[in-house]
ZAZANU-252794 format. One record per residue (C-alpha): residue number from 1; residue in one letter; z, y, x. Coordinates in nm, 4 decimals. Each point is the difference from the previous one (the first is absolute). Example, Ala and Ser with C-alpha at 12.3 -4.5 7.8 and 13.67 -1.06 7.14 Angstrom:
2
<k: 1 r: a up: 0.7800 north: -0.4500 east: 1.2300>
<k: 2 r: s up: -0.0660 north: 0.3440 east: 0.1370>
END
This chain:
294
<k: 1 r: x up: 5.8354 north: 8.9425 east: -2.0129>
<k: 2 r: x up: -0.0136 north: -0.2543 east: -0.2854>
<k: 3 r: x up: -0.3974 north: 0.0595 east: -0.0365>
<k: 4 r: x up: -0.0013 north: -0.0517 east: 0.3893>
<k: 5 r: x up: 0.1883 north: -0.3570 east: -0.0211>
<k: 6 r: x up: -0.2374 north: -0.1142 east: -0.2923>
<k: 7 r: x up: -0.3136 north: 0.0694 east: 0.1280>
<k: 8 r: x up: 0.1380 north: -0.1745 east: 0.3279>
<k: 9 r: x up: 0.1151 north: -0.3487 east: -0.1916>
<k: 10 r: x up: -0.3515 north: 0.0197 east: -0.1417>
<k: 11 r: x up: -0.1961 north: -0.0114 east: 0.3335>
<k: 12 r: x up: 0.2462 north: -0.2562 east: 0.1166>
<k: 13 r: x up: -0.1007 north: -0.1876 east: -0.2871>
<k: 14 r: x up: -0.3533 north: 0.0119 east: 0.0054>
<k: 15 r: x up: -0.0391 north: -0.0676 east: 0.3329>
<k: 16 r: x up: 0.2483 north: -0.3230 east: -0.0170>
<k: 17 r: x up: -0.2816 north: -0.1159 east: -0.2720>
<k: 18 r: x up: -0.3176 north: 0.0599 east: 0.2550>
<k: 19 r: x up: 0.1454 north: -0.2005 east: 0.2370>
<k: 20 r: x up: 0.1112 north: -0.2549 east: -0.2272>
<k: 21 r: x up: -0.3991 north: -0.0055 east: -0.1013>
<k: 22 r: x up: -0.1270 north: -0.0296 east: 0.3645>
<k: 23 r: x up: 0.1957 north: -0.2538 east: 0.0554>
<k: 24 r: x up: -0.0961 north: -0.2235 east: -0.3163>
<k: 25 r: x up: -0.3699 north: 0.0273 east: 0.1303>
<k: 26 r: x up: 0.0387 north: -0.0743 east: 0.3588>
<k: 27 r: x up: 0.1726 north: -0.3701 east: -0.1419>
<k: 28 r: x up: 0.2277 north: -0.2540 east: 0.1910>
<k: 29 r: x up: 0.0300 north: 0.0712 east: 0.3055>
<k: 30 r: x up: -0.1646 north: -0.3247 east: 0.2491>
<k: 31 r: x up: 0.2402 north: -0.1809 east: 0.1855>
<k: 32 r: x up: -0.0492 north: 0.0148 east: 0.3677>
<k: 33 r: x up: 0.0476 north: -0.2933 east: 0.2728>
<k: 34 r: x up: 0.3351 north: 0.0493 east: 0.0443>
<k: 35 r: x up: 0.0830 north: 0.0112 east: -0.3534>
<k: 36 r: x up: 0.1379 north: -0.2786 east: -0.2188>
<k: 37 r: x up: -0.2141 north: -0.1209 east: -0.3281>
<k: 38 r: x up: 0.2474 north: -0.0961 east: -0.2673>
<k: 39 r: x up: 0.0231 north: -0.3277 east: -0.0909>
<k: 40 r: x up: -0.2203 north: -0.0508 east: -0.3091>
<k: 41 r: x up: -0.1926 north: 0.2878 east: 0.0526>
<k: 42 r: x up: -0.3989 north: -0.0020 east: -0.0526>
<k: 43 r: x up: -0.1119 north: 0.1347 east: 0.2437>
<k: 44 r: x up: 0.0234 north: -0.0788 east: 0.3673>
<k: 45 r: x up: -0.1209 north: 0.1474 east: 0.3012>
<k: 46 r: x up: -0.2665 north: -0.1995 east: 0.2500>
<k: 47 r: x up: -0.1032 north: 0.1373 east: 0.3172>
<k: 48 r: x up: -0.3499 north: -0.0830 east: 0.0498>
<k: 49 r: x up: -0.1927 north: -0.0539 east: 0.3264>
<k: 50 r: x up: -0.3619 north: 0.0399 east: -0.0608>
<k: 51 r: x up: -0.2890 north: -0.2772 east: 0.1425>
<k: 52 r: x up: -0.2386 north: 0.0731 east: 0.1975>
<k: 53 r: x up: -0.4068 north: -0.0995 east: -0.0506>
<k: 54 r: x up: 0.0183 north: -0.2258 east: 0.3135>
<k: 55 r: x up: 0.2976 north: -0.1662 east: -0.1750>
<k: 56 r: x up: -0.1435 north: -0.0682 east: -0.3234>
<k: 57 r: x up: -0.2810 north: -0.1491 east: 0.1855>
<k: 58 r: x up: 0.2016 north: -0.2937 east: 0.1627>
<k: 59 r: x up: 0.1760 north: -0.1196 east: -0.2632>
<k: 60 r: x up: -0.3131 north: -0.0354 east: -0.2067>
<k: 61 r: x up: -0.1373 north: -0.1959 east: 0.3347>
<k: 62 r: x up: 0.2783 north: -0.2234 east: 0.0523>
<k: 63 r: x up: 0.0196 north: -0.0714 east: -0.3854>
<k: 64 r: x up: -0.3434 north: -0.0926 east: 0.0186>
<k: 65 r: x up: 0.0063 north: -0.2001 east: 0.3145>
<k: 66 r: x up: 0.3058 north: -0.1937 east: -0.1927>
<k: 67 r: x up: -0.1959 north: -0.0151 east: -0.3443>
<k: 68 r: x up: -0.3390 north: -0.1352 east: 0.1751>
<k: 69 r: x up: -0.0647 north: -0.4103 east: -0.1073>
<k: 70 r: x up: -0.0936 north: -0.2269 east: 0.3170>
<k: 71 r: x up: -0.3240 north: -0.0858 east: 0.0606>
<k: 72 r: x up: -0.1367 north: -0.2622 east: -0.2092>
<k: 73 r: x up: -0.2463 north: -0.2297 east: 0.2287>
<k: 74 r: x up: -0.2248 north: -0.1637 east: -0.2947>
<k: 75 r: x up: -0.0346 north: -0.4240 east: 0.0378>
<k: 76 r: x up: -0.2662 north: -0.1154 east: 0.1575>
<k: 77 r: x up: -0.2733 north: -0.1315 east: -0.2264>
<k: 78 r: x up: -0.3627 north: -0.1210 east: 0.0285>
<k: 79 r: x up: -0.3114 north: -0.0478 east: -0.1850>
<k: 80 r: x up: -0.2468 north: -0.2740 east: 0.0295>
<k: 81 r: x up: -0.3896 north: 0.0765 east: 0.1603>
<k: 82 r: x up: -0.2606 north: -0.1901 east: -0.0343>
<k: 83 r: x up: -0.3115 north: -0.0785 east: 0.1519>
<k: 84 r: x up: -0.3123 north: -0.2377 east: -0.1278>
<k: 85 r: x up: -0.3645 north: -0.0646 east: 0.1311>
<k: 86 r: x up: -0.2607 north: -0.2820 east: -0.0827>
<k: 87 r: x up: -0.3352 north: -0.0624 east: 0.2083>
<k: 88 r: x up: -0.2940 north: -0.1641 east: -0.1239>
<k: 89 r: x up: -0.3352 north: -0.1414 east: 0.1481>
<k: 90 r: x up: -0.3431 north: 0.1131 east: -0.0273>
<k: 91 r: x up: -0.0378 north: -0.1888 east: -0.3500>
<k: 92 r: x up: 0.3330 north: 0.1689 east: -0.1406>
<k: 93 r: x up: 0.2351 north: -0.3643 east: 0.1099>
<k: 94 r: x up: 0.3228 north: 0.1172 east: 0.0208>
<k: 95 r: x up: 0.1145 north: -0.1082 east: 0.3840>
<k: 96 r: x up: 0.3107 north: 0.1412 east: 0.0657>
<k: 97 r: x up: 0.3066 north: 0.1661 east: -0.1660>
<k: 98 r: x up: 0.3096 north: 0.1611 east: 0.1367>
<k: 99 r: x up: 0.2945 north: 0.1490 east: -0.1881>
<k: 100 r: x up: 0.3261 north: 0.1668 east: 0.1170>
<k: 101 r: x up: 0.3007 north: 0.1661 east: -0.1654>
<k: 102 r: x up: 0.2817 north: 0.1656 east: 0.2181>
<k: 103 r: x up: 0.2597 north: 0.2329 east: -0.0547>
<k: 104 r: x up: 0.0374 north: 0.3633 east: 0.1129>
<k: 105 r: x up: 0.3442 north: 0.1275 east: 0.0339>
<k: 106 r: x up: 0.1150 north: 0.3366 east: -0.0672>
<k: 107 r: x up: 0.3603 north: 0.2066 east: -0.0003>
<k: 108 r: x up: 0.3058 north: -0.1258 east: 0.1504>
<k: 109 r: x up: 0.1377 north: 0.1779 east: 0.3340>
<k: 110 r: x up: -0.2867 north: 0.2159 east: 0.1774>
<k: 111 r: x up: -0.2546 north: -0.1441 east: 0.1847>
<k: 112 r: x up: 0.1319 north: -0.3633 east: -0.0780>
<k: 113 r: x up: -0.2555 north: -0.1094 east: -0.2988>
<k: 114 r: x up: -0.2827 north: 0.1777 east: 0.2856>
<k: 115 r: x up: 0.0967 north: -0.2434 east: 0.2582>
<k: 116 r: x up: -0.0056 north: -0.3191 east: -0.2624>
<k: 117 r: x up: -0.3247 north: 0.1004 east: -0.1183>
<k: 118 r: x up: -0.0981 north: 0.0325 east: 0.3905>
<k: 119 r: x up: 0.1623 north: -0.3391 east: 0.0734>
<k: 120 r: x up: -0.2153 north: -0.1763 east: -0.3468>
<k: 121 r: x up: -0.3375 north: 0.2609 east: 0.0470>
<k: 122 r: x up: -0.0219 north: -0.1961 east: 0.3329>
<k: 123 r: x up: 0.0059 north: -0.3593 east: -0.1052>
<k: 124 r: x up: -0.2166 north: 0.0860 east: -0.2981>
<k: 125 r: x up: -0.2626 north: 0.1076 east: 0.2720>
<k: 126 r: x up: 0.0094 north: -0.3039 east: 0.1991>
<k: 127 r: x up: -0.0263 north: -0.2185 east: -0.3665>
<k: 128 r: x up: -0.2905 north: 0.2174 east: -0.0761>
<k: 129 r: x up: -0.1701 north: -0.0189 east: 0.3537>
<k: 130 r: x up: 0.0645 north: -0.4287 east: -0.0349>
<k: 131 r: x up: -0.1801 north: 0.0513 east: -0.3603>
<k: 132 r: x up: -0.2879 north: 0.1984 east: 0.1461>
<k: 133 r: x up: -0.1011 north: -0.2892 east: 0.2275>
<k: 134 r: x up: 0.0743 north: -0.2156 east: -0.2877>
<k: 135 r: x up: -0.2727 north: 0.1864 east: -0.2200>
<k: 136 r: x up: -0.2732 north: -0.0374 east: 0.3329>
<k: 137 r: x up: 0.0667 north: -0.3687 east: 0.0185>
<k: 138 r: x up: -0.0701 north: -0.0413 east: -0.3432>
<k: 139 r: x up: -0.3176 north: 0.2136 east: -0.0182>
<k: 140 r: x up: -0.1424 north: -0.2030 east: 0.3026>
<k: 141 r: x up: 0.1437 north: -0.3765 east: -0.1314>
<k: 142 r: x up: -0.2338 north: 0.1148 east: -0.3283>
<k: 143 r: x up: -0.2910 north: 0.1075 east: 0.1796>
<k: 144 r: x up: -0.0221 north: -0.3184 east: 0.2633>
<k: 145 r: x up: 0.1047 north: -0.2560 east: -0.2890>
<k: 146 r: x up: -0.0074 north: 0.1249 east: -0.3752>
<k: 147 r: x up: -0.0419 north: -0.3658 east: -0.1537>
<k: 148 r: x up: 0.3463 north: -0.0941 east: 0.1747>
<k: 149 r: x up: 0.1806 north: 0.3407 east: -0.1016>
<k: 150 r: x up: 0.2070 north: -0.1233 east: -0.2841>
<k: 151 r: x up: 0.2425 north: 0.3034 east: -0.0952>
<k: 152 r: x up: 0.0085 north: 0.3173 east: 0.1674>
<k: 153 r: x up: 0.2546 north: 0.0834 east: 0.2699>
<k: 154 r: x up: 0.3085 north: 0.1824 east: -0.0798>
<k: 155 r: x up: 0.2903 north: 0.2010 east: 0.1860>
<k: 156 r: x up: 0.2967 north: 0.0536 east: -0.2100>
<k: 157 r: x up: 0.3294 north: 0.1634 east: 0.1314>
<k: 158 r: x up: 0.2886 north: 0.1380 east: -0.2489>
<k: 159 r: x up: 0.3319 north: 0.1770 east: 0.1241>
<k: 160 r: x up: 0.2896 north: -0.0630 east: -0.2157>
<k: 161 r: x up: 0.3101 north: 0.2217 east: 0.0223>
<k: 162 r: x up: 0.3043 north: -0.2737 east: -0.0199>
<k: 163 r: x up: 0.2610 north: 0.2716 east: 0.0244>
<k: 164 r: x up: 0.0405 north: 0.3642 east: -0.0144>
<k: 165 r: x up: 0.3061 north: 0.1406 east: 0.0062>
<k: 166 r: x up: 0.2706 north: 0.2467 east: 0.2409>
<k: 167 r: x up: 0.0524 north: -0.2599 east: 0.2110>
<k: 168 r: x up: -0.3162 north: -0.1938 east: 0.0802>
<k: 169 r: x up: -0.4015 north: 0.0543 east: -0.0992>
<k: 170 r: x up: -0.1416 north: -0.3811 east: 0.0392>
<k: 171 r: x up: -0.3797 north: -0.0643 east: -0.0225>
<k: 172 r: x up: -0.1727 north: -0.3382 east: -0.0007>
<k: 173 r: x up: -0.3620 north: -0.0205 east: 0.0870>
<k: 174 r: x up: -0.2413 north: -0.2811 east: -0.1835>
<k: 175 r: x up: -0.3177 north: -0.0680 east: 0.1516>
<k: 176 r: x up: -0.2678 north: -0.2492 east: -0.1515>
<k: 177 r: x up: -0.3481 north: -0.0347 east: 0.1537>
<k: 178 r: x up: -0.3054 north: -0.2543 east: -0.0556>
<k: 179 r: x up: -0.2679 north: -0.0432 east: 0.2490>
<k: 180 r: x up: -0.2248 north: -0.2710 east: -0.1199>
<k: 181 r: x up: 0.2231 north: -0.2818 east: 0.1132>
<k: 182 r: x up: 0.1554 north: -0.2604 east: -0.2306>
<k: 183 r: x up: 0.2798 north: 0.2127 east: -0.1031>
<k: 184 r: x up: 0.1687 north: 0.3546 east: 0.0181>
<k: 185 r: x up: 0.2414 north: 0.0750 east: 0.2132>
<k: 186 r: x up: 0.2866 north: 0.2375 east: -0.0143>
<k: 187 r: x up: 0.2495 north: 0.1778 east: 0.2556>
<k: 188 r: x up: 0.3686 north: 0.1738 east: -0.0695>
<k: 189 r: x up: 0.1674 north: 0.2892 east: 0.1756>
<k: 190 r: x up: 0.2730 north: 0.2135 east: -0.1330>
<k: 191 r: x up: 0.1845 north: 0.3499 east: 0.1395>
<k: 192 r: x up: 0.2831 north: 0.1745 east: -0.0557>
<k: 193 r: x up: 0.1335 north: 0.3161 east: 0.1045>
<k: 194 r: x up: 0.3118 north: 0.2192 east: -0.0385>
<k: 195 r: x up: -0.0641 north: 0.2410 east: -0.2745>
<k: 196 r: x up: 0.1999 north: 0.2728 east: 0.1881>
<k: 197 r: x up: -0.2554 north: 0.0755 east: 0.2514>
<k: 198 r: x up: -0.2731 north: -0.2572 east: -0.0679>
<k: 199 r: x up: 0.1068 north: -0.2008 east: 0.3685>
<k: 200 r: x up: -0.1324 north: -0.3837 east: 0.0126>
<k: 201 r: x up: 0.3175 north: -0.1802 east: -0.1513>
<k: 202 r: x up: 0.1107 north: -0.2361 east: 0.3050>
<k: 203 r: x up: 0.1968 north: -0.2765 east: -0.0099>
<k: 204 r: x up: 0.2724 north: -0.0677 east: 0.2749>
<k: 205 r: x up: 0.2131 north: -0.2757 east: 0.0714>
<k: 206 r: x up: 0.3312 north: 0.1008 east: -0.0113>
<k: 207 r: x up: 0.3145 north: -0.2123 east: 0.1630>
<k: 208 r: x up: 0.0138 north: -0.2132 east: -0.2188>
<k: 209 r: x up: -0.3657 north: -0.1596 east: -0.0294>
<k: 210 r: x up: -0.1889 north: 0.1811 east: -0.2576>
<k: 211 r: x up: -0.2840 north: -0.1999 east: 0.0658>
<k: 212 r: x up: 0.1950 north: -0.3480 east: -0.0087>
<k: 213 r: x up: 0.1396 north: 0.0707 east: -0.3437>
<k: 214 r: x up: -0.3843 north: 0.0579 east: -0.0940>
<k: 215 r: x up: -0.0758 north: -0.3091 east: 0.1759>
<k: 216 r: x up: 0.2252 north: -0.2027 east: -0.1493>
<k: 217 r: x up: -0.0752 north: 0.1184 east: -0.3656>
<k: 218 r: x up: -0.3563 north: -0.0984 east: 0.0957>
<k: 219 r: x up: 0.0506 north: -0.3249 east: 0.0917>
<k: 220 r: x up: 0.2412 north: -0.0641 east: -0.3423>
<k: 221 r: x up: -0.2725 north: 0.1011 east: -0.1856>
<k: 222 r: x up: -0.3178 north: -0.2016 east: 0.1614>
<k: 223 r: x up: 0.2331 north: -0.3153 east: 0.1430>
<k: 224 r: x up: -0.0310 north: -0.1372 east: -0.4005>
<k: 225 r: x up: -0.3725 north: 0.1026 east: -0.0764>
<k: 226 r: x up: -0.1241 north: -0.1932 east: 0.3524>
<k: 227 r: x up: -0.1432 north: -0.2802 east: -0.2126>
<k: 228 r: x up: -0.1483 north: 0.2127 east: -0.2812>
<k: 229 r: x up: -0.1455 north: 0.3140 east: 0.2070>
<k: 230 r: x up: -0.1172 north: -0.2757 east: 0.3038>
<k: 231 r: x up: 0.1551 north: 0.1924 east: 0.2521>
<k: 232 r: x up: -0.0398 north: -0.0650 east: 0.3683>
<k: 233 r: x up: 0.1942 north: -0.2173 east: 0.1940>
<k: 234 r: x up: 0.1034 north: 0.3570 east: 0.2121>
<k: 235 r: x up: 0.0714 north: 0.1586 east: -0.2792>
<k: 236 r: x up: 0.3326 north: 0.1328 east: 0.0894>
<k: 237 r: x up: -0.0976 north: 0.1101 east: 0.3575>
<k: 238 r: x up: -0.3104 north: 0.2062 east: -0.1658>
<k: 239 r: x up: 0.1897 north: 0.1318 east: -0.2632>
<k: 240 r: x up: 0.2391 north: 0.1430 east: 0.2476>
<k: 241 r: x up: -0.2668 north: 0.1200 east: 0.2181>
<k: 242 r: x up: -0.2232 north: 0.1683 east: -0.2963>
<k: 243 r: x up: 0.2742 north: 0.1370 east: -0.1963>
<k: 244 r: x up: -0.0269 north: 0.3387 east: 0.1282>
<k: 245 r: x up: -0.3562 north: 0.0317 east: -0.0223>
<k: 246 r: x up: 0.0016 north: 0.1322 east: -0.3922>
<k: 247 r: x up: 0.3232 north: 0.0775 east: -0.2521>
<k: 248 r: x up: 0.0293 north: 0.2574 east: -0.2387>
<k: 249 r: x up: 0.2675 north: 0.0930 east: -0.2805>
<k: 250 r: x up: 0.0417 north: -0.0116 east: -0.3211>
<k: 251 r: x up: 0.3210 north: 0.1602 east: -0.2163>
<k: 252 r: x up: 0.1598 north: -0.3169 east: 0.0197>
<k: 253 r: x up: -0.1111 north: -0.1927 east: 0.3126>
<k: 254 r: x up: -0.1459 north: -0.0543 east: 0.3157>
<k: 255 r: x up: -0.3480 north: -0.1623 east: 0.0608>
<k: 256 r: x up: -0.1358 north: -0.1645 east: 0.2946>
<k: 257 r: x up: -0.3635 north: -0.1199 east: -0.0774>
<k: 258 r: x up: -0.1715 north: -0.2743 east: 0.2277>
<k: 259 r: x up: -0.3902 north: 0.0274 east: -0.0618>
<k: 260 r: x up: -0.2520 north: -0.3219 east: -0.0251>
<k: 261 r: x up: 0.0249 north: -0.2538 east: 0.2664>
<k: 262 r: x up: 0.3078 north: 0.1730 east: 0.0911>
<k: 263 r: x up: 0.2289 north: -0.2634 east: -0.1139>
<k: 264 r: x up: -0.2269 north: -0.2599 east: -0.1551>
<k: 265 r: x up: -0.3420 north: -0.0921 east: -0.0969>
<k: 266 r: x up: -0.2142 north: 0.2162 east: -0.1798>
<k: 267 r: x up: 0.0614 north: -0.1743 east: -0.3353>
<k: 268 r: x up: 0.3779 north: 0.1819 east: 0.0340>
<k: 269 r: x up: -0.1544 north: 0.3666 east: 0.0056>
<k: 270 r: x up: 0.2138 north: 0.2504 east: 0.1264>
<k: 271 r: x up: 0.3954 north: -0.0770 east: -0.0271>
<k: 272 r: x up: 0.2237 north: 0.2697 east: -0.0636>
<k: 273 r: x up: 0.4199 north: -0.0269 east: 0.0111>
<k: 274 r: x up: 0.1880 north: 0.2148 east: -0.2249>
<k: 275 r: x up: 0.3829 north: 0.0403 east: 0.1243>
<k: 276 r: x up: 0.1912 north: 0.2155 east: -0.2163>
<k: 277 r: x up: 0.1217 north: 0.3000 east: 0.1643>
<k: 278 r: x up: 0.3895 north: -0.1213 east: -0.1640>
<k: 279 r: x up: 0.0065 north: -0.2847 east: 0.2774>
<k: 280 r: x up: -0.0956 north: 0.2143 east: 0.2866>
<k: 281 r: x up: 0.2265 north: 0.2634 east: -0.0440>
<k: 282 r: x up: 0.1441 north: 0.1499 east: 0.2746>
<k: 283 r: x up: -0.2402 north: -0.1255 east: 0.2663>
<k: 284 r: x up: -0.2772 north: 0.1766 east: -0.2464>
<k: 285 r: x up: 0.2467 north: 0.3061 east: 0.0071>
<k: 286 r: x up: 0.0283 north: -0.0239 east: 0.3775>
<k: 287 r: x up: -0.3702 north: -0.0339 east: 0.1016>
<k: 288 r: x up: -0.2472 north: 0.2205 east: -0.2007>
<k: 289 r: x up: 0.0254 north: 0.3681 east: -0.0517>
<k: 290 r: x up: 0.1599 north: 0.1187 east: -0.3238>
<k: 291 r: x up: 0.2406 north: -0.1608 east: -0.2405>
<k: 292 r: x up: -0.2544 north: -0.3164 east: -0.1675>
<k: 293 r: x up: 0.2933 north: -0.1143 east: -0.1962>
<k: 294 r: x up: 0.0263 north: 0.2522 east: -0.3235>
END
């Protein structure tokens, strides 16, 4: 009985100390949703929910839409062309020369530098057709009278850019010609556009008289220089009705140009009236396209 009762305690035992093992290596035992984490524990338990591929996908999109820099429309710019030619006579006398330099704009908003170039491409042609004829005069005048042909003939036109810039692209052509008579003679025209789309700049009057505020600068300016430029005795009424005919811009002010015999006699040359844009401001503001005053 004794032996019995021994060799019972010592199955009892050994199998207390196998599951004691087995349950060393199976380790703590994971809490489950319901169960509480003690405070300062760990380790904690995070319930996952897995993302999908399509997910993924449009966060990277939208964080890439959010990331991507706006667009960056380079300033307009331009480079200057030119364009020479000299004729001579049978005996190698020079008779004519012509010479022109003009800029060619490029950048900016599309297809605005394309219609500027348009705009200038045509004038140049009409120069260059007025030159032509120029050139035949002169080749004729030498053959019919070479004794009386005392320099040769020239055409001579040069486009200056006055102002370039977001709000205004200003251009003032210079054209000098000689056709045998005493003395050259030379014509002005300017242009200016709207950098944004490359549109004719126009002037309006707005309510309150644009054009009279122009006016009346004008008139400040000439009224003491009557004597010294010999202006006519209509001066005021011309310059009124002329004053539209060619201005341009410059960073600082606003030219109106009156060519020869405009004004006054030849002697005077072309007059031109710089107003500074500081005076006109809000009627400058009010009638041109885009803001002049920086």
């Amino acid at each position: 009985m004794l032996r019995h009762m021994i060799r019972t305690a010592a199955l009892l035992t050994a199998l207390c100390m196998a599951f004691l093992s087995l349950a060393a290596c199976a380790g703590p035992e994971k809490p489950g949703p319901d169960t509480a984490v003690p405070a300062g524990s760990e380790t904690a338990h995070v319930d996952t929910v897995p993302v999908t591929d399509r997910e993924t996908e449009t966060a990277a999109t939208e964080a890439t839409e959010t990331e991507a820099p706006p667009e960056v429309i380079p300033d307009m710019t331009y480079e200057v062309s030119e364009e020479s030619d000299v004729q001579r006579s049978g005996n190698n006398t020079v008779i004519y020369r012509y010479a022109a330099s003009y800029p060619v704009f490029a950048g900016g908003p599309e297809g605005a530098a394309a219609l500027i170039n348009e705009t200038v491409g045509i004038r140049m042609d009409l120069f260059r057709s007025d030159a032509s004829r120029l050139a035949s005069d002169a080749a004729v005048f030498y053959r019919e009278d070479p004794d009386n042909f005392f320099q040769p003939y020239f055409f001579r036109v040069t486009a200056s850019v006055t102002r370039l810039d977001g709000a205004c692209a200003s251009l003032l052509f210079t054209e000098e010609s000689y056709d045998g008579g005493n003395e050259s003679d030379s014509l002005l025209s300017a242009y200016s556009w709207d950098p944004a789309t490359g549109e004719d700049l126009v002037l309006t009057d707005n309510e309150d008289g644009f054009w009279g505020v122009v006016s009346a600068e004008i008139l400040d300016w000439l009224s003491p220089r009557r004597e010294t430029l010999e202006l006519y005795d209509d001066f005021e009424s011309l310059a009124d009705k002329y004053m539209k005919d060619c201005w341009y811009l410059t960073e600082d002010a606003f030219v109106v140009v009156f060519n020869t015999y405009v004004l006054a006699p030849r002697t005077a040359g072309a007059i031109s009236v710089s107003i500074p844009l500081e005076r006109l401001g809000a009627f400058l503001a009010d009638s041109l396209c885009g803001d002049l005053l920086k």
